[in-house]
C-alpha positions as CSV (number, residue, x, y, z in Angstrom):
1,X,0.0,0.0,0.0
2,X,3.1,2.5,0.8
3,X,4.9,1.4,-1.9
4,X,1.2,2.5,-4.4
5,X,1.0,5.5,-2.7
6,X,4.8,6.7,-2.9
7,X,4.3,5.8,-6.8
8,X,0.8,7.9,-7.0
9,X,2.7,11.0,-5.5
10,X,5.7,10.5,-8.0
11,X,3.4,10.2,-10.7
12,X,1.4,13.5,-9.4
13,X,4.9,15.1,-8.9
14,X,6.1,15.0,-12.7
15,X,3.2,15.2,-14.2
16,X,2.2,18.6,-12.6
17,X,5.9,19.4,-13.2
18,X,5.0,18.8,-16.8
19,X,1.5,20.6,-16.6
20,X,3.3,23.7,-15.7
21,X,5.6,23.6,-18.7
22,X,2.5,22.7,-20.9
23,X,1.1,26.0,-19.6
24,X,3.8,28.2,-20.7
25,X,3.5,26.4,-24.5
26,X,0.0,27.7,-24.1
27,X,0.8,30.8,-23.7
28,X,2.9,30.8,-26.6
29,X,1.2,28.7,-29.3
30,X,-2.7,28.6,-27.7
31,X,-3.2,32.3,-26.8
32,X,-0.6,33.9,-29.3
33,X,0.0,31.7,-32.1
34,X,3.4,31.4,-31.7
35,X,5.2,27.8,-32.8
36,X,7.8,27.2,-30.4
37,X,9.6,24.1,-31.7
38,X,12.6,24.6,-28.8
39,X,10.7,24.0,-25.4
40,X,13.2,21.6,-24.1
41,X,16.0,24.4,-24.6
42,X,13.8,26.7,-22.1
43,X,13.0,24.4,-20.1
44,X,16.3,22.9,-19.5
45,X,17.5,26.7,-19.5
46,X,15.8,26.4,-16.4
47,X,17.0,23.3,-14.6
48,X,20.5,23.9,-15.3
49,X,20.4,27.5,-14.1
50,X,18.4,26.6,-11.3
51,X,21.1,23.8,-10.0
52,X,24.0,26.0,-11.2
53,X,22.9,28.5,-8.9
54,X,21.7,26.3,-5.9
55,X,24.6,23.8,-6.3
56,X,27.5,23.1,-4.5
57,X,30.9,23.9,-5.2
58,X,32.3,21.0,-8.3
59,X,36.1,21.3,-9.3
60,X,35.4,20.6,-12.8
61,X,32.8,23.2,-13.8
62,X,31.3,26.7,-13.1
63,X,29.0,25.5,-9.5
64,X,28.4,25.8,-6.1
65,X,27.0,29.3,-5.8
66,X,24.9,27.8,-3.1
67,X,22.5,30.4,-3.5
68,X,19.0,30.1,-0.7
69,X,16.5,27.4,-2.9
70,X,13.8,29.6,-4.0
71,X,16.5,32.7,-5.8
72,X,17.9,30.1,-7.3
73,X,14.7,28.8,-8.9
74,X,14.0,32.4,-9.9
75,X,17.5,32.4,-10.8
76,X,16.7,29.3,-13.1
77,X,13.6,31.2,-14.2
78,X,15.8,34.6,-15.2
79,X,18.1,32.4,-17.2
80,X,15.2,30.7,-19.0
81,X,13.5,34.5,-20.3
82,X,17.0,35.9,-20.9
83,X,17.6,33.0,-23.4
84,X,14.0,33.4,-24.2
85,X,14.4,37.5,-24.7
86,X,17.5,36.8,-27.4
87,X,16.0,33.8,-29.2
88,X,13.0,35.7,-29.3
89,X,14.8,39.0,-31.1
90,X,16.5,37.1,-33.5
91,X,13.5,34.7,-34.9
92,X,10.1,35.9,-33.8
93,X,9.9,37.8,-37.2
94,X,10.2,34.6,-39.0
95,X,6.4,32.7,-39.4
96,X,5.0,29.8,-38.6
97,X,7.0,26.5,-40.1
98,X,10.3,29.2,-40.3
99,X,10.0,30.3,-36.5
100,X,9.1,26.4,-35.8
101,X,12.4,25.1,-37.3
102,X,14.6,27.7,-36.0
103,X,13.4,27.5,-32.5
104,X,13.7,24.3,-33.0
105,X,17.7,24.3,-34.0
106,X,17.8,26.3,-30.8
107,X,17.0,23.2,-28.5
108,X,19.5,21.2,-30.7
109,X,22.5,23.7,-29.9
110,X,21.4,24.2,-26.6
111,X,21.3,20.5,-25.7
112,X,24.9,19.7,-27.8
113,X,26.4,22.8,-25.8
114,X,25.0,21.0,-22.4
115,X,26.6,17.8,-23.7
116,X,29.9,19.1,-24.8
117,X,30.8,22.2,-22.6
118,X,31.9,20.0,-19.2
119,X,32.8,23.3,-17.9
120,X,29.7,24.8,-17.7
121,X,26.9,21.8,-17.2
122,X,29.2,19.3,-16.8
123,X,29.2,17.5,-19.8
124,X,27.7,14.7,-20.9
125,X,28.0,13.6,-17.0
126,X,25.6,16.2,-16.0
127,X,25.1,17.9,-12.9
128,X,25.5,15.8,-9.9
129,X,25.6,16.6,-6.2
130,X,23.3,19.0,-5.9
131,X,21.2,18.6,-2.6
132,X,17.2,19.1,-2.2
133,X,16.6,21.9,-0.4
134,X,15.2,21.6,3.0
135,X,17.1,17.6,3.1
136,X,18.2,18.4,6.5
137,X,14.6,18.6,8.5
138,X,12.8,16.7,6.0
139,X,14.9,13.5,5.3
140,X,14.7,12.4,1.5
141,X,12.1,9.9,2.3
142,X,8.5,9.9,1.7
143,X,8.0,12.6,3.5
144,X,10.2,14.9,1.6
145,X,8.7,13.5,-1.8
146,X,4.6,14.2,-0.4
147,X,5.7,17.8,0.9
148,X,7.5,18.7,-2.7
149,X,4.4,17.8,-4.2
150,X,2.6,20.0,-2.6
151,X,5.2,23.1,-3.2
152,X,4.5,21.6,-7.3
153,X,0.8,21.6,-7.0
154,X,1.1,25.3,-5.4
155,X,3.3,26.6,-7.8
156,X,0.6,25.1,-10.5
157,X,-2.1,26.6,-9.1
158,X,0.0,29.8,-9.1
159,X,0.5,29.0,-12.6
160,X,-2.7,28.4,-13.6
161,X,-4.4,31.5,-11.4
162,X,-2.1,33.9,-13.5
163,X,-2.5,32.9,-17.3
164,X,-6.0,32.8,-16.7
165,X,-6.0,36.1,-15.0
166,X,-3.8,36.7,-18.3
167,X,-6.0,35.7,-20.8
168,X,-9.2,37.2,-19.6
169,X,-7.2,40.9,-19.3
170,X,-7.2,43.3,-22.3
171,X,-3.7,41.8,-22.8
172,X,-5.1,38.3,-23.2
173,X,-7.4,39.8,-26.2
174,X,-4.6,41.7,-27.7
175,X,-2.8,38.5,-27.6
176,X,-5.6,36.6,-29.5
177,X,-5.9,39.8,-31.6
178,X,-2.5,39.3,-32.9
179,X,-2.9,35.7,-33.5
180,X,-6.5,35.9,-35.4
181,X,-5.2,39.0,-37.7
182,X,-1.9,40.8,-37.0
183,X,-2.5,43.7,-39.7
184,X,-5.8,44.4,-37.9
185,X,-4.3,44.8,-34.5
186,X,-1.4,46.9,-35.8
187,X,-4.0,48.7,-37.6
188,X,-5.2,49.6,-34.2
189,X,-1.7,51.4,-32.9
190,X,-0.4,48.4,-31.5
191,X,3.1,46.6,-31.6
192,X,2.1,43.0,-32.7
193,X,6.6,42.2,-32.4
194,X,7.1,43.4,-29.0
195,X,3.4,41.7,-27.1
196,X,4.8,38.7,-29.2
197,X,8.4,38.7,-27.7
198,X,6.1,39.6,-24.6
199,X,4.1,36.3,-24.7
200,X,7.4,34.5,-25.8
201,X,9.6,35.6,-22.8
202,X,6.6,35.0,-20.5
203,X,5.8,31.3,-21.6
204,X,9.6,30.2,-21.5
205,X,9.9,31.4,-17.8
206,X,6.9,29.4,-17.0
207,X,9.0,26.5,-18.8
208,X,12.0,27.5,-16.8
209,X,10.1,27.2,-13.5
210,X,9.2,23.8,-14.8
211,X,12.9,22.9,-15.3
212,X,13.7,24.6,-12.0
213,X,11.5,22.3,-10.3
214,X,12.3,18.7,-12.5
215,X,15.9,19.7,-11.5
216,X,15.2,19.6,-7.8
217,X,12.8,16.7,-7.8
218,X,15.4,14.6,-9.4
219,X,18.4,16.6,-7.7
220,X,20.4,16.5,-11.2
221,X,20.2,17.3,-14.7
222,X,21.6,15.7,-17.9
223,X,21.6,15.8,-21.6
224,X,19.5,13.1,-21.3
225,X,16.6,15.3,-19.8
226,X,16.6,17.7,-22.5
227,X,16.3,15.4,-26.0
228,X,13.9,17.3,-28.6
229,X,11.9,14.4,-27.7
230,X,10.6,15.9,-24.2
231,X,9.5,18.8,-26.7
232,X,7.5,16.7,-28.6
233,X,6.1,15.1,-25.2
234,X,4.4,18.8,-24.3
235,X,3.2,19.3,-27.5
236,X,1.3,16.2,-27.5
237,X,0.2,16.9,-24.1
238,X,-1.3,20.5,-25.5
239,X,-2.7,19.0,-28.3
240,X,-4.6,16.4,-26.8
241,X,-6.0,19.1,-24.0
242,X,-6.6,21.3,-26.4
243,X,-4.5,24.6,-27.4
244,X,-5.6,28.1,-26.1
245,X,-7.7,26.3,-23.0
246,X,-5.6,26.0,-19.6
247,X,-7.8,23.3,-18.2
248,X,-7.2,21.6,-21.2
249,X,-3.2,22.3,-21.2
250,X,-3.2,20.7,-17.6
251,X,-5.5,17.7,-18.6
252,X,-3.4,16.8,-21.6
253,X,-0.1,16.8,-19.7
254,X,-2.0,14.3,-16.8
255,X,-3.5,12.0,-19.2
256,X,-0.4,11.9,-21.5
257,X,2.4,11.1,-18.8
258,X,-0.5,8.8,-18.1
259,X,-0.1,6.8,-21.1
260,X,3.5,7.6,-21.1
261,X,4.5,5.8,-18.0
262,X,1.7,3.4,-18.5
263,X,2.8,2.0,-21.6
264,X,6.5,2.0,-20.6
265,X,5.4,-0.8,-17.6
266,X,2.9,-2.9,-20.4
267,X,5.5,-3.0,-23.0
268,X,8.7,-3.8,-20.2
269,X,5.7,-6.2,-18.7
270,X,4.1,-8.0,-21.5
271,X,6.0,-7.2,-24.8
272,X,8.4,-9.7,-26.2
273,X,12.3,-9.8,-24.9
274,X,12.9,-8.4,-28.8
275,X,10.4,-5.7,-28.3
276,X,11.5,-4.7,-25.0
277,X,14.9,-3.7,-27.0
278,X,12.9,-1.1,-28.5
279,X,10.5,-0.1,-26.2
280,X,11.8,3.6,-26.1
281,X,11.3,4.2,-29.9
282,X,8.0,2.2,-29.5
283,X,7.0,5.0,-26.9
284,X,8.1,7.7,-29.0
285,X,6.4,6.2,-31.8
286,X,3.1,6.3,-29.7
287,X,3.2,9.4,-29.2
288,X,3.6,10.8,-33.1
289,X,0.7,8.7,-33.4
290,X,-1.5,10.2,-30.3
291,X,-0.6,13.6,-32.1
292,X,-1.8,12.7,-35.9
293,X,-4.9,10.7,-34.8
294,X,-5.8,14.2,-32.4
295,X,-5.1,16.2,-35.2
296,X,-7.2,14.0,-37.4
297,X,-10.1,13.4,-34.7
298,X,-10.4,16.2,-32.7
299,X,-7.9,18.9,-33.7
300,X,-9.4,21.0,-31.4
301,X,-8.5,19.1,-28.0
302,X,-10.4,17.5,-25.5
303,X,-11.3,20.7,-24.1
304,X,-11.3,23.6,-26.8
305,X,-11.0,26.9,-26.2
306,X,-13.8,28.9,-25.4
307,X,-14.4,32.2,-26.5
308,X,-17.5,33.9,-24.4
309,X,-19.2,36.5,-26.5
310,X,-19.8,39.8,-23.8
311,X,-21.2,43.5,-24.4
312,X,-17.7,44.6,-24.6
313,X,-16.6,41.8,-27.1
314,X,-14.5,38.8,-27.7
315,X,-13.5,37.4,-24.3
């Protein structure tokens, strides 16, 4: 019975983790129209900063600032939306498939520079050592693992509380404004380029929290955890929800990690020895199918967005 619930709170842990980064792709792509192909870059941007920062000293590469947990998770966060911020000058003029590739070759670079710069990430080895805050009065038992949840599930709630604060602002409908018809909006006096490098910086923060708080779960970081794959993971998870809805963006990223980590145990369970060779590239072959038959089905989402018609307008 322990052992059920210790694996229902992991399960909560990363999949709110995930929810959270799902979020900030919502901002992006839902509410703004804005085809981030590069998530894993912000989102590791995150992580890495975040145990950089809150890290102990290492001999072989630039740690052990051993700054107090939560600045270094805003630290992680900062290092995200500057990345974001310079990404974002250099390619948010570019369009849809353009902006989508070259984000895109931004997670690649990111993830070789992780993997080959052993001085600043640690290489290919990762970041090691780095210990969970509050270890010391908490243990790094179940305890520890129930209480972090609940930090996760607060900081998704936070989340959550401010896009749709967000999206229900005049902000929100300038955002939409821009995605529906740019020239109308600029037509209007507004500066479709800097609410879109707005809505970009904004989303990749909320990825960077995200990374910030896989980071600490796990207490290290690889470039193993930031494969383009993971990027394709939250897209899924946003498709299946259903862009431009938060509800949606959090029940996609439940229900795929869901299937994720459900058919990870029926394949390593049931599946042939010969199949269980494979059963990574089965998984992510699972999911480019969960994306094409949504697209097909219900492009829309499980939970679509909803526009509510009021005196004033468009909400």
């Amino acid at each position: 019975m322990i052992g059920i619930i210790s694996y229902i709170v992991f399960f909560t842990t990363v999949a709110s983790i995930l929810a959270i980064a799902v979020l900030g792709l919502n901002l992006q792509w839902g509410n703004t129209g804005l085809f981030n192909g590069g998530v894993v870059a912000f989102f590791g941007a995150g992580a890495y900063g975040t145990l950089l920062l809150g890290g102990k000293p290492q001999p072989d590469h630039i740690a052990g600032f051993e700054l107090f947990y939560p600045i270094a998770l805003v630290g992680g966060m900062a290092v995200a939306g500057i990345l974001a911020w310079v990404v974002g000058i250099l390619t948010l003029r570019m369009r849809h498939d353009y902006l989508a590739i070259s984000t895109f070759g931004v997670a690649v670079a990111f993830e070789n520079l992780m993997r080959n710069a052993e001085w600043l990430g640690g290489g290919a080895k990762g970041l090691r050592g780095f210990e969970r805050p509050f270890r010391d009065s908490l243990g790094d038992g179940f305890l520890y693992n129930l209480i972090f949840l609940v930090v996760v599930l607060l900081c998704l709630l936070a989340t959550y509380r401010f896009l749709e604060t967000l999206v229900s602002s005049p902000f929100g409908r300038l955002l939409r404004a821009i995605r529906e018809d740019e020239n109308a909006a600029r037509s209007l006096g507004k500066s479709p380029a800097k609410i879109r490098l707005t809505a970009f910086v904004s989303g990749s923060v909320i990825m960077g929290l995200a990374g910030g708080l896989y980071g600490t779960f796990y207490a290290f970081v690889s470039p193993q955890d930031i494969l383009p794959t993971l990027t394709f993971q939250i897209w899924a998870m946003l498709i299946v929800g259903g862009a431009g809805n938060n509800k949606g963006a959090v029940l996609g990223a439940f229900l795929i990690w869901a299937a994720w980590t459900f058919s990870g145990w029926a394949l390593s369970r049931f599946a042939p020895v010969e199949a269980q060779l494979y059963a990574g590239s089965i998984q992510y072959i699972l999911i480019g199918l969960v994306i094409v038959t949504m697209l097909l089905w219900r492009p829309q989402g499980l939970l679509p967005e909803r526009l509510v018609v009021s005196q004033s307008g468009l909400r």
